[in-house]
SELOGU-465532 format. One record per atom (N, C-alpha, C): x, y, z. Coordinates in nm, 4 decimals, decimal comma. Layout:
BEGIN
{c1 = X c2 = Y c3 = Z}
...
END
This chain:
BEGIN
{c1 = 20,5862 c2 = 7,1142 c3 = 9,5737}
{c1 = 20,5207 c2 = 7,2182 c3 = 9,4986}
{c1 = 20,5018 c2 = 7,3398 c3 = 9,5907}
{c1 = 20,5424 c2 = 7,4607 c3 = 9,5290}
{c1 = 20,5414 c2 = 7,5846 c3 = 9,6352}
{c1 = 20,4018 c2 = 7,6251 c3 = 9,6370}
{c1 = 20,3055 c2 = 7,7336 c3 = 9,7013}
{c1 = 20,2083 c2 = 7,7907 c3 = 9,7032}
{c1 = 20,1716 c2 = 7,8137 c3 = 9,5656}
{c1 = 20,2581 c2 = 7,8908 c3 = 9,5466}
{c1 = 20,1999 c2 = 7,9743 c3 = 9,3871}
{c1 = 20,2025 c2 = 7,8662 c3 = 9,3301}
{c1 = 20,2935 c2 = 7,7863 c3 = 9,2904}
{c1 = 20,2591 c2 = 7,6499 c3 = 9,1869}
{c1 = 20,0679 c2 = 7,5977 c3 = 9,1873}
{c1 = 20,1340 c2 = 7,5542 c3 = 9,3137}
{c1 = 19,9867 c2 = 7,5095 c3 = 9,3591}
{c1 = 19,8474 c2 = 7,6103 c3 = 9,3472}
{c1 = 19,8424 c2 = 7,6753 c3 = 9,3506}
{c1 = 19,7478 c2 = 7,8041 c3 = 9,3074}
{c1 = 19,7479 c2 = 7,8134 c3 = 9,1916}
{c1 = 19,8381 c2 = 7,8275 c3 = 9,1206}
{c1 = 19,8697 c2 = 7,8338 c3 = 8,9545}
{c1 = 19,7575 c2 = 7,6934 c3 = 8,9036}
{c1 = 19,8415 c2 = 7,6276 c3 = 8,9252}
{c1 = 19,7693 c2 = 7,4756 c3 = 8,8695}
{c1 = 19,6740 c2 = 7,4463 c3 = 8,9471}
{c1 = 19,5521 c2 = 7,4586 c3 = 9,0240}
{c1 = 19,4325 c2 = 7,5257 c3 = 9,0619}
{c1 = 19,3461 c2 = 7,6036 c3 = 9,0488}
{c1 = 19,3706 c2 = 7,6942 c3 = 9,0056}
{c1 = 19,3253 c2 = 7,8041 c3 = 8,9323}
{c1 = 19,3094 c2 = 7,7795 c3 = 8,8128}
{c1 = 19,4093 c2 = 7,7437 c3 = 8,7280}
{c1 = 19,4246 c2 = 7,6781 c3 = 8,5868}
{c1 = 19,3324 c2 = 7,5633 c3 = 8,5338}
{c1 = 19,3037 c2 = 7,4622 c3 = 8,6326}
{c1 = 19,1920 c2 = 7,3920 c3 = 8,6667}
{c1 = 19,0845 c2 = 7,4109 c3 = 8,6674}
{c1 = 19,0459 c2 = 7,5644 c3 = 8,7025}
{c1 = 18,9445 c2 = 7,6094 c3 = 8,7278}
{c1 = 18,9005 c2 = 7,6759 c3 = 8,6220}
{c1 = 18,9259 c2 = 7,7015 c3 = 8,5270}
{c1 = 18,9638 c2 = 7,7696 c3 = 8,3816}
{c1 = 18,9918 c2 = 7,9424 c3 = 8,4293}
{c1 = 19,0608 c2 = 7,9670 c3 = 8,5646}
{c1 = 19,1366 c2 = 8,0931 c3 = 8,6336}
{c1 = 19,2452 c2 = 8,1325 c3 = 8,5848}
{c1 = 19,2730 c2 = 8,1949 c3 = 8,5012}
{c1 = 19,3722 c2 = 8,2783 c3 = 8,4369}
{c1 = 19,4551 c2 = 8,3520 c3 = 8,5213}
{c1 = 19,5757 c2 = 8,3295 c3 = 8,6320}
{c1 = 19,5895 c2 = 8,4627 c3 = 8,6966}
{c1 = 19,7692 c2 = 8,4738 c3 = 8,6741}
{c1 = 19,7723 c2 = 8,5982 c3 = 8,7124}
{c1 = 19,9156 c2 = 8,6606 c3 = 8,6558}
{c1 = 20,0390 c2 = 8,6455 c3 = 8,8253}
{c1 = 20,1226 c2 = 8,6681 c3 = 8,7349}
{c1 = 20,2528 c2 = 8,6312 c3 = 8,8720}
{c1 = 20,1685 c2 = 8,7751 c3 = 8,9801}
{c1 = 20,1159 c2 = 8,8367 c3 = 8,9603}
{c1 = 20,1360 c2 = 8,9335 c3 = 9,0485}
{c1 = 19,9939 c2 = 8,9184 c3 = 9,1293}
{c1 = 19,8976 c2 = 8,8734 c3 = 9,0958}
{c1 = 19,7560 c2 = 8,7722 c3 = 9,1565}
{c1 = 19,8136 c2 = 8,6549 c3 = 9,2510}
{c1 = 19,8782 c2 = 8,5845 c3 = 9,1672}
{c1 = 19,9452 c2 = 8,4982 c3 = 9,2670}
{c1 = 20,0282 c2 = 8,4877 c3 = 9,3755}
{c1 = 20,1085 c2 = 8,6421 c3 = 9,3750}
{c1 = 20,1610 c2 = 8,6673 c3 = 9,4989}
{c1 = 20,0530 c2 = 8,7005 c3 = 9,5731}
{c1 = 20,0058 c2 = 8,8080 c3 = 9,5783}
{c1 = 19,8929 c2 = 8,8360 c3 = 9,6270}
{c1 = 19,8188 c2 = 8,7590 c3 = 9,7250}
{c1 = 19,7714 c2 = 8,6853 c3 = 9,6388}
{c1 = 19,7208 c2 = 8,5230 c3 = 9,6879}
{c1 = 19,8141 c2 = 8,4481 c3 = 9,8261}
{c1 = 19,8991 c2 = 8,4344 c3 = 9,7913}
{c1 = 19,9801 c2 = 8,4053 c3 = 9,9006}
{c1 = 20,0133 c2 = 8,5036 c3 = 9,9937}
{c1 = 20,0393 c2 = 8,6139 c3 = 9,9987}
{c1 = 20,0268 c2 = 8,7154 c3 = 10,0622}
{c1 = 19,8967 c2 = 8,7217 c3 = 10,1819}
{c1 = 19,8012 c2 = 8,7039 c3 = 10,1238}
{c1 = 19,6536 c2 = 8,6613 c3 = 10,1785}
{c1 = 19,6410 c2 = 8,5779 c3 = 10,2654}
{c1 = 19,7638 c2 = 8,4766 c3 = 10,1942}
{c1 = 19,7445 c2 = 8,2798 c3 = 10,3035}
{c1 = 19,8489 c2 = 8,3248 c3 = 10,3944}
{c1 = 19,9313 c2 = 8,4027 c3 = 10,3851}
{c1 = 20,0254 c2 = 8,3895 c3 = 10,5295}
{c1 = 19,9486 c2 = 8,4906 c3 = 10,5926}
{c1 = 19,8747 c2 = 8,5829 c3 = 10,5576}
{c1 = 19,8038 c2 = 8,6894 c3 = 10,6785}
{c1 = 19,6885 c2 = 8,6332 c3 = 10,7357}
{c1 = 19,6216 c2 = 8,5288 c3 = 10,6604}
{c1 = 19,5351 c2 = 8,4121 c3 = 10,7110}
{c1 = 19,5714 c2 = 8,3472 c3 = 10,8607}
{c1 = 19,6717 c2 = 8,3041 c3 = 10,8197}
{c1 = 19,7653 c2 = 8,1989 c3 = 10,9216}
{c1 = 19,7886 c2 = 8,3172 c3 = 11,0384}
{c1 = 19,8641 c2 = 8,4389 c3 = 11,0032}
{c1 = 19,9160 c2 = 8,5262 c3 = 11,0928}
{c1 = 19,7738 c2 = 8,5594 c3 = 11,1792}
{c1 = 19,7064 c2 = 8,5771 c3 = 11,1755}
{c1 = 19,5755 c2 = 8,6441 c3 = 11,2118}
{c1 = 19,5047 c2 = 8,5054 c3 = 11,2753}
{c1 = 19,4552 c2 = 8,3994 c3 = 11,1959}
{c1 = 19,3766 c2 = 8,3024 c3 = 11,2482}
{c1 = 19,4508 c2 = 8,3021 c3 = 11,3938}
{c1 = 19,5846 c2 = 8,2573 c3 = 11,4169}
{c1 = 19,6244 c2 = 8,2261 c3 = 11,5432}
{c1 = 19,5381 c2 = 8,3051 c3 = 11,6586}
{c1 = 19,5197 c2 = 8,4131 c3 = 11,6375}
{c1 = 19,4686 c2 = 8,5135 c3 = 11,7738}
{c1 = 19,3134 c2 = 8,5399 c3 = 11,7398}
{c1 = 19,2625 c2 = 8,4564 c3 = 11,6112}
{c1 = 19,1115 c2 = 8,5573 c3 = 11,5746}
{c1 = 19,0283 c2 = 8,3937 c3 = 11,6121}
{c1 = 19,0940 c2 = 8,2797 c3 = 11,5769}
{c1 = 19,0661 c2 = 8,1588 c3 = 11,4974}
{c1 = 18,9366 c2 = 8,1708 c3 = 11,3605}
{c1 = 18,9653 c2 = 8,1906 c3 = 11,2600}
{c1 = 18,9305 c2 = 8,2919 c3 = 11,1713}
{c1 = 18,8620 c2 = 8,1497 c3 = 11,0446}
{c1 = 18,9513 c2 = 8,0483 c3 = 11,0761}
{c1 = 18,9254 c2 = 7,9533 c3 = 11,0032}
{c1 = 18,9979 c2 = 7,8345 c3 = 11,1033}
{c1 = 18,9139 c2 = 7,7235 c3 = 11,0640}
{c1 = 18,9497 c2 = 7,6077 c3 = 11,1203}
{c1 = 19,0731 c2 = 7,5666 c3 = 11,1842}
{c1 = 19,1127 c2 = 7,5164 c3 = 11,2685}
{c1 = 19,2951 c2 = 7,5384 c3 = 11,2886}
{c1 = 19,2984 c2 = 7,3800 c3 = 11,2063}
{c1 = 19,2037 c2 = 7,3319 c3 = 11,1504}
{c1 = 19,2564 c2 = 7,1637 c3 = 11,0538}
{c1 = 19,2568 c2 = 7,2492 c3 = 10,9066}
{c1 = 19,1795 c2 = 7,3272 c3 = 10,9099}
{c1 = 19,2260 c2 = 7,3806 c3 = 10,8020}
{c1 = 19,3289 c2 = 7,4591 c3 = 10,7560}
{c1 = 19,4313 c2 = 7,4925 c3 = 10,8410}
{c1 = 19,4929 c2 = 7,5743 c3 = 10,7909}
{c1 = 19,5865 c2 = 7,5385 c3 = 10,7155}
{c1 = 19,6318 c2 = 7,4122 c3 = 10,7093}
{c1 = 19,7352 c2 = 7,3013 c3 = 10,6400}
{c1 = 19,6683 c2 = 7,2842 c3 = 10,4836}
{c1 = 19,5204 c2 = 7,2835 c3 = 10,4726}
{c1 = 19,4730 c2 = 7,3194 c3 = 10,3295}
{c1 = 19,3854 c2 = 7,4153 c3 = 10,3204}
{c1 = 19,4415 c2 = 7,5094 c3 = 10,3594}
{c1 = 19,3880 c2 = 7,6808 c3 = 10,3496}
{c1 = 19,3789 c2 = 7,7075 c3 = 10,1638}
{c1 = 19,5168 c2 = 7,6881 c3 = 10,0909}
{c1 = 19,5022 c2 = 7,6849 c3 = 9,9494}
{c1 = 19,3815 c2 = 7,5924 c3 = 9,8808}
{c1 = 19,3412 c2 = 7,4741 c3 = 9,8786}
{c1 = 19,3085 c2 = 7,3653 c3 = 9,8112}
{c1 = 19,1260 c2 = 7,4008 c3 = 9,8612}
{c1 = 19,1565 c2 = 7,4516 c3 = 9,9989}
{c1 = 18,9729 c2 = 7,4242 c3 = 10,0802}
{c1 = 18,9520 c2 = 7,5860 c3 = 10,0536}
{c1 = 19,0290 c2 = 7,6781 c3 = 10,0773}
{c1 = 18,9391 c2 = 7,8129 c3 = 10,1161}
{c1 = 18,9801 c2 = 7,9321 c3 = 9,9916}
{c1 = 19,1316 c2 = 7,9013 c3 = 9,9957}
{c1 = 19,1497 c2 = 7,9987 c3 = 9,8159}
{c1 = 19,1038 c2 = 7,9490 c3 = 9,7004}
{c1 = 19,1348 c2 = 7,8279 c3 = 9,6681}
{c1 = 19,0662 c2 = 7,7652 c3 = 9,4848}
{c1 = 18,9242 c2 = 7,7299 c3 = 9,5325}
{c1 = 18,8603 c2 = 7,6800 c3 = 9,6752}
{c1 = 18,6957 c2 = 7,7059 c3 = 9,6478}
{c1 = 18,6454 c2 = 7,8369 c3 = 9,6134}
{c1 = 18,6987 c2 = 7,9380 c3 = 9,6781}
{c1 = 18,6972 c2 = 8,0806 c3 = 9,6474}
{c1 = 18,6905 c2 = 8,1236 c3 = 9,4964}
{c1 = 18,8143 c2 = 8,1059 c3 = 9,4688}
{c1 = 18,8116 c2 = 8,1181 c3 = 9,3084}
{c1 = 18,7451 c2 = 8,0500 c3 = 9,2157}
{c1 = 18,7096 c2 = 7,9123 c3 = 9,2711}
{c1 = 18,6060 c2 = 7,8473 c3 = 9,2229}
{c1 = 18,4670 c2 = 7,9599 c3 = 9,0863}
{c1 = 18,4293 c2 = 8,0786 c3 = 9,1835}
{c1 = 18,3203 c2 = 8,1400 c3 = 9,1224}
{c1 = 18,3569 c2 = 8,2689 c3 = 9,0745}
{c1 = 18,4713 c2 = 8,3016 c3 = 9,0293}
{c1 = 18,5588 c2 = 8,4027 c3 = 8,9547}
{c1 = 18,4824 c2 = 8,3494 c3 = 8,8040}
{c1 = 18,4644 c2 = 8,2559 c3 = 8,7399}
{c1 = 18,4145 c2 = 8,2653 c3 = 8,6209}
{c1 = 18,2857 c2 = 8,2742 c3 = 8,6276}
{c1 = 18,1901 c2 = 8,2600 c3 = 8,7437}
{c1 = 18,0650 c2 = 8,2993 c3 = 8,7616}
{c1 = 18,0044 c2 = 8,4581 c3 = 8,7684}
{c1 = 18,1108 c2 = 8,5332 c3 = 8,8155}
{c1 = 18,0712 c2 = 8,6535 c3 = 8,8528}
{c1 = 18,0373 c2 = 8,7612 c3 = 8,7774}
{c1 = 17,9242 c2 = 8,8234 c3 = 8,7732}
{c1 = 17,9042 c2 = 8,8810 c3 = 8,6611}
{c1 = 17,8442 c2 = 9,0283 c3 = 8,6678}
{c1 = 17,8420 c2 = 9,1091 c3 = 8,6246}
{c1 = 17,8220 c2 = 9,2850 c3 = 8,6477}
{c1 = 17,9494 c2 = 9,3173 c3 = 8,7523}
{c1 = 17,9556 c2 = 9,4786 c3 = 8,7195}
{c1 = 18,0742 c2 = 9,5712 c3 = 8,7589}
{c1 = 18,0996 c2 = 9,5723 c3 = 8,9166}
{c1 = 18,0018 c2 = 9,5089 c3 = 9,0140}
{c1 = 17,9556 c2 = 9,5379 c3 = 9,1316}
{c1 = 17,9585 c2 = 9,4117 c3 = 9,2254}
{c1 = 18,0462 c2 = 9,3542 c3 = 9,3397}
{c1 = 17,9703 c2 = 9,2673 c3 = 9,4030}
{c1 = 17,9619 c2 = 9,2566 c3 = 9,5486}
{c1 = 17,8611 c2 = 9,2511 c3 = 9,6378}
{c1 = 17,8359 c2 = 9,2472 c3 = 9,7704}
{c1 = 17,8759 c2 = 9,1265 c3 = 9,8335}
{c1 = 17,9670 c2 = 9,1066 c3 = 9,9006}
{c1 = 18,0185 c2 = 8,9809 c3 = 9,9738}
{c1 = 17,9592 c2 = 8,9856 c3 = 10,1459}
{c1 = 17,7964 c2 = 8,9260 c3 = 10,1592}
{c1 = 17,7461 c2 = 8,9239 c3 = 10,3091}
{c1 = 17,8446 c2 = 8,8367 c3 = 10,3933}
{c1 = 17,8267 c2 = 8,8758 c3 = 10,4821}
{c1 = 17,9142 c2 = 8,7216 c3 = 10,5495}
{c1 = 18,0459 c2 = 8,6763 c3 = 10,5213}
{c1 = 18,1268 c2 = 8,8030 c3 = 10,5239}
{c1 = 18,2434 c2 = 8,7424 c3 = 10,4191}
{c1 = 18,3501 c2 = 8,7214 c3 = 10,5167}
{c1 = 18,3566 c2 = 8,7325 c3 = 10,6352}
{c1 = 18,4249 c2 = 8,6343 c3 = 10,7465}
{c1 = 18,5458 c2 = 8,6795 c3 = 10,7432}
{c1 = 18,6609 c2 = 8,6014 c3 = 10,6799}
{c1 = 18,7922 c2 = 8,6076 c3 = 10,7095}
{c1 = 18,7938 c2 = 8,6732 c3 = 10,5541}
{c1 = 18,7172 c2 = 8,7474 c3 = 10,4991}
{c1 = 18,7188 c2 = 8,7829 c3 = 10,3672}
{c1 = 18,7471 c2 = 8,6485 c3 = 10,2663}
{c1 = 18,6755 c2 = 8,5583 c3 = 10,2771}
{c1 = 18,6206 c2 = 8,4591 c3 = 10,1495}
{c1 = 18,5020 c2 = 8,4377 c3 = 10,1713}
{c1 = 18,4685 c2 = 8,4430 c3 = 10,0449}
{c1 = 18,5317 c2 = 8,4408 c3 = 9,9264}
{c1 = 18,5937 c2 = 8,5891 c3 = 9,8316}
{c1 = 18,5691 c2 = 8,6887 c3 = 9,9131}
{c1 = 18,5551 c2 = 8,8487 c3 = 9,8506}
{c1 = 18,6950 c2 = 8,8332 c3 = 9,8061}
{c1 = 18,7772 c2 = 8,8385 c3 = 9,8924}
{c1 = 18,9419 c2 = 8,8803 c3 = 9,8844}
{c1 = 19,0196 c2 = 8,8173 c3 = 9,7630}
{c1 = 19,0083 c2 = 8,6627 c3 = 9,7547}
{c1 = 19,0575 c2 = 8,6453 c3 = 9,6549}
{c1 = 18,9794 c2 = 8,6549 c3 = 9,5365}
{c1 = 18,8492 c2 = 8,6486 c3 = 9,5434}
{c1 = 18,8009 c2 = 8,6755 c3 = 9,3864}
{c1 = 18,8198 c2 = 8,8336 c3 = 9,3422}
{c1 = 18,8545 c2 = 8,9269 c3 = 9,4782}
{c1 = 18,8936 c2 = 9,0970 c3 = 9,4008}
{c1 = 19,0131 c2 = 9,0169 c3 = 9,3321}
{c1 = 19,1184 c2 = 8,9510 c3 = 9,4083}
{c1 = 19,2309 c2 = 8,9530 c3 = 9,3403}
{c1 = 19,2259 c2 = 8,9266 c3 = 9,2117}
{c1 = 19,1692 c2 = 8,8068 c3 = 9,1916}
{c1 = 19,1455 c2 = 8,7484 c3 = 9,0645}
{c1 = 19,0724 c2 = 8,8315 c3 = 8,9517}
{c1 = 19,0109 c2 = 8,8771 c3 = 8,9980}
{c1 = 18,9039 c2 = 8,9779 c3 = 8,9226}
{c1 = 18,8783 c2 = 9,1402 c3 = 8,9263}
{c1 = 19,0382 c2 = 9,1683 c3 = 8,9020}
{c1 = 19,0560 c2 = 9,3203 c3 = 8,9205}
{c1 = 18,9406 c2 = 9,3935 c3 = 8,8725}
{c1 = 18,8839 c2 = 9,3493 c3 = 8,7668}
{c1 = 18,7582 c2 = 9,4447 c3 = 8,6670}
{c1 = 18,6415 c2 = 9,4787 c3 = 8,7509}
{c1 = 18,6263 c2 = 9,3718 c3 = 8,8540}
{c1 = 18,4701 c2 = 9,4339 c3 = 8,9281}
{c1 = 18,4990 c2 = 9,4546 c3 = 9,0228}
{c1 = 18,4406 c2 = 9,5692 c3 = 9,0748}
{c1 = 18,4473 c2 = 9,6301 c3 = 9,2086}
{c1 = 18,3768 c2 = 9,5146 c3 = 9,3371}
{c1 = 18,4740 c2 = 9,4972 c3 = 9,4439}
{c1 = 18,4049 c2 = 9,3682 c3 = 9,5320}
{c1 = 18,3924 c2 = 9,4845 c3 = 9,7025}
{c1 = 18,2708 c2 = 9,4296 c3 = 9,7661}
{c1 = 18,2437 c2 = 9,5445 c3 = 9,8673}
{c1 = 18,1834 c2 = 9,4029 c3 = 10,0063}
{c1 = 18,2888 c2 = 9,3900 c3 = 10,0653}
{c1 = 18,2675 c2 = 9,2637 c3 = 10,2133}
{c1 = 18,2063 c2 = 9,3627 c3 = 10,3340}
{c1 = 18,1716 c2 = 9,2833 c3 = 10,3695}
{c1 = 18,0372 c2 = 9,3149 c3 = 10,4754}
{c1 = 18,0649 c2 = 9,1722 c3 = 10,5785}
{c1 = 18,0147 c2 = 9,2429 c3 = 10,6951}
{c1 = 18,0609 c2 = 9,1524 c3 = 10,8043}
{c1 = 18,0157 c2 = 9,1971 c3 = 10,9179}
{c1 = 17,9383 c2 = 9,1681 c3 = 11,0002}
{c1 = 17,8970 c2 = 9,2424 c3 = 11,1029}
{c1 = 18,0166 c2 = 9,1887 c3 = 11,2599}
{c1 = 18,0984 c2 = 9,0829 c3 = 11,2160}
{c1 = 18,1997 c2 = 9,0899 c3 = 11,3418}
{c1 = 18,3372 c2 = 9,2069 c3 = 11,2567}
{c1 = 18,3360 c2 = 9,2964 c3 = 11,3897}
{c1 = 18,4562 c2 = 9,3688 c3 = 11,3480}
{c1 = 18,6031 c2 = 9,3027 c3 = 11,3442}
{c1 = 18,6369 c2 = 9,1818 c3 = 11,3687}
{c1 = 18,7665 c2 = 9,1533 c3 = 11,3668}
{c1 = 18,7788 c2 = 9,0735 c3 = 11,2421}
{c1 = 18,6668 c2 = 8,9998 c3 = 11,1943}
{c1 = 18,6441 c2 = 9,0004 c3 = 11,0334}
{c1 = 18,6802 c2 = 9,0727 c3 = 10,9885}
{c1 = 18,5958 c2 = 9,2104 c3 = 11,0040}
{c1 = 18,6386 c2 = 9,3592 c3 = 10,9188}
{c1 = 18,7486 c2 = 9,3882 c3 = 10,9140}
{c1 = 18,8556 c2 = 9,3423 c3 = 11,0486}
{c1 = 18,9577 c2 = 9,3854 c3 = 11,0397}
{c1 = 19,0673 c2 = 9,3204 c3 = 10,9584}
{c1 = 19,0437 c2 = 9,2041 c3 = 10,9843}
{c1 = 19,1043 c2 = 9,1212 c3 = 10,8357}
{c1 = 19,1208 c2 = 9,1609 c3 = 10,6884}
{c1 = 18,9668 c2 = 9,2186 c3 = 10,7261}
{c1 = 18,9793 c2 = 9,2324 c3 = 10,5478}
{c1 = 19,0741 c2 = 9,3496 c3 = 10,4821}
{c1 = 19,0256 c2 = 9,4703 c3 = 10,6123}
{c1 = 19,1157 c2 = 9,5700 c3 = 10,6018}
{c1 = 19,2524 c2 = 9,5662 c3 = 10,5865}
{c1 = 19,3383 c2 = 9,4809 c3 = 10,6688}
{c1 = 19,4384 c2 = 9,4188 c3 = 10,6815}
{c1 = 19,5059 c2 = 9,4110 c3 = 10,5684}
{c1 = 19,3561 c2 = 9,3339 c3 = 10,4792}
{c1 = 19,4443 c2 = 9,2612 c3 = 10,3969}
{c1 = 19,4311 c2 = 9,3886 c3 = 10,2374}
{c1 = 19,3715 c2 = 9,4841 c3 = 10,3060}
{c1 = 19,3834 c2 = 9,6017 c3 = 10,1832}
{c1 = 19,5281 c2 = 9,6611 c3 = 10,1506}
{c1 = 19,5773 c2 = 9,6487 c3 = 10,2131}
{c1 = 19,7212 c2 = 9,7191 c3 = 10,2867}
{c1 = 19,8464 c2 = 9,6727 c3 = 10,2028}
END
């Protein structure tokens, strides 16, 4: 099963609706994860083998929770949960906060 499959049918699970172009995205996200963890260690190095299953679909996990136009992500680290629930949730504006700058820089990264 490729990434997107696996995201697809995860998401789908999750009652996450997302389009071929969310789902690249998404993956887009997990290889700049990987690219970046190596030099930041940004996330677990056991995790990075279930980066999809542990850190993107828990993430998306609260895409059907989220609610008003606006959301503040404290602590948002390697940008999760912020990053993929913007993806998922083009309609509300998402704003990550992080007081380590190489966090920040991730996230930025991953604006790009």
């Amino acid at each position: 099963m490729t990434e997107t499959q696996e995201l697809e049918a995860g998401a789908a699970a999750l009652g996450v609706r997302l389009e071929m172009r969310q789902l690249q995205s998404l993956v887009r996200f997990a290889d700049l994860l990987r690219r970046w963890n190596e030099a930041f260690n940004l996330i677990s190095r056991a995790d990075v083998a279930r980066l999809i299953p542990r850190h993107l679909l828990d993430a998306l996990s609260l895409a059907p929770l989220v609610r008003g136009a606006r959301v503040l992500d404290l602590g948002s680290g390697a940008g999760l949960p912020g990053i993929p629930l913007a993806i998922a949730r083009a309609d509300v504006e998402f704003c990550l906060l992080d007081r380590s700058e190489r966090a920040a820089l991730v996230a930025r990264h991953a604006r790009e």
